[in-house]
C-alpha positions, 0 to 999 in steps of 0.5 A: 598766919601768925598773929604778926603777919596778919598785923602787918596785913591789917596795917597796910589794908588800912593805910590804903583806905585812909591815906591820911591818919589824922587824930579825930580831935581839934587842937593846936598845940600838946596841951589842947590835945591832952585836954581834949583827950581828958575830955573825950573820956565817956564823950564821942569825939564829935562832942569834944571838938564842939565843946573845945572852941569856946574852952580854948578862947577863953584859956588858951594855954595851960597858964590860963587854965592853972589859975582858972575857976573849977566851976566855970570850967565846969560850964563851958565843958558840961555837955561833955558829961562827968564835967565837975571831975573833968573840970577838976583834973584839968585846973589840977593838971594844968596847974602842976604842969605849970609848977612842976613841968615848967610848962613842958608836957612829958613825953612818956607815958609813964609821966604822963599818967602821974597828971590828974585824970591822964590813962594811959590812953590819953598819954600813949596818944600824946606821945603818940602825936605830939613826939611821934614815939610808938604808941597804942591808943586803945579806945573802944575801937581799937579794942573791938577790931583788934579782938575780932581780927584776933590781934588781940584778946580780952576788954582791959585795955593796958592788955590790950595794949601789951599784946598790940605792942608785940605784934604792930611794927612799931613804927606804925603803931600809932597811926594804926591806931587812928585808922582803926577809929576811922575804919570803926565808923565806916565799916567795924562797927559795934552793932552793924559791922558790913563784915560782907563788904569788909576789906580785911574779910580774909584776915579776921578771926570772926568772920565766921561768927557774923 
């Protein structure tokens, strides 16, 4: 089986388990989700969409945010963790969206990154979700599965990313990606994966060594 063929597998299995691939964070519009997705950096999902509500009340947009005061972010964000570097690119990139953009987030990754604290993990999700263009998020997750299923090797994520690239359906790419966070916390988990129960059992490459 090539490494494609068991992709496609693996895409379908988990479009069957989860219907519905839906983005682990909170947010009503681009600018919330690529600060929500600053935000998750060293922080669980769960965290952030706690944190969020109260962050987005008090700036709403990122035309509030722009003229906002780094330590008050800074508060509001604090259980987040790493909250004076975080506070500090999203006043910064919030700012230059506002005079650079005219209030446009991009819509490709290569822009995306040239933003205060934006990885190509945090740009490949917004062009993802918000332009629906292919794209692979490659967080611990995706990572972890897509090494044991063999899809990919190695921890650098951008690796990661080129070798997903290669073999997902494009098309697919990106809700794939959601599914994998999903799938994750049910079943391939860093510590305790229920390799005996797993619905991708026939197709994973470390089947042997669980």
């Amino acid at each position: 089986m090539t490494k494609k063929q068991r992709a496609v597998l693996a895409v379908e299995r988990l479009k069957q388990l989860y219907p519905e691939a839906i983005c682990s964070l909170n947010y009503s519009s681009a600018w919330q989700l690529l600060v929500a997705t600053r935000l998750s950096a060293q922080c669980t999902d769960a965290r952030v969409n706690l944190v969020t509500p109260a962050l987005f009340e008090r700036y709403p947009t990122m035309y509030e945010m722009a003229k906002a005061d780094v330590d008050e972010v800074g508060k509001l964000i604090y259980s987040c963790g790493f909250y004076k570097t975080k506070s500090k690119d999203l006043v910064e990139l919030s700012r230059l969206l506002v005079e650079h953009y005219a209030g446009i987030i991009p819509d490709t990754v290569e822009e995306l990154t040239k933003l205060p604290g934006v990885g190509r993990k945090t740009a490949n999700l917004v062009v993802g979700d918000v332009y629906g263009k292919p794209a692979v998020v490659t967080d611990t997750h995706c990572i972890r599965i897509t090494n044991r299923l063999g899809l990919a090797e190695g921890e650098v994520p951008v690796k990661v990313e080129q070798q997903l690239r290669a073999v997902l359906p494009p098309e697919e790419s990106n809700d794939f990606c959601h599914r994998l966070v999903l799938f994750g916390r049910d079943v391939c988990s860093a510590r305790s994966p229920k390799c005996a129960t797993c619905p991708l059992q026939d197709i994973c490459k470390n089947k042997a060594k669980k």
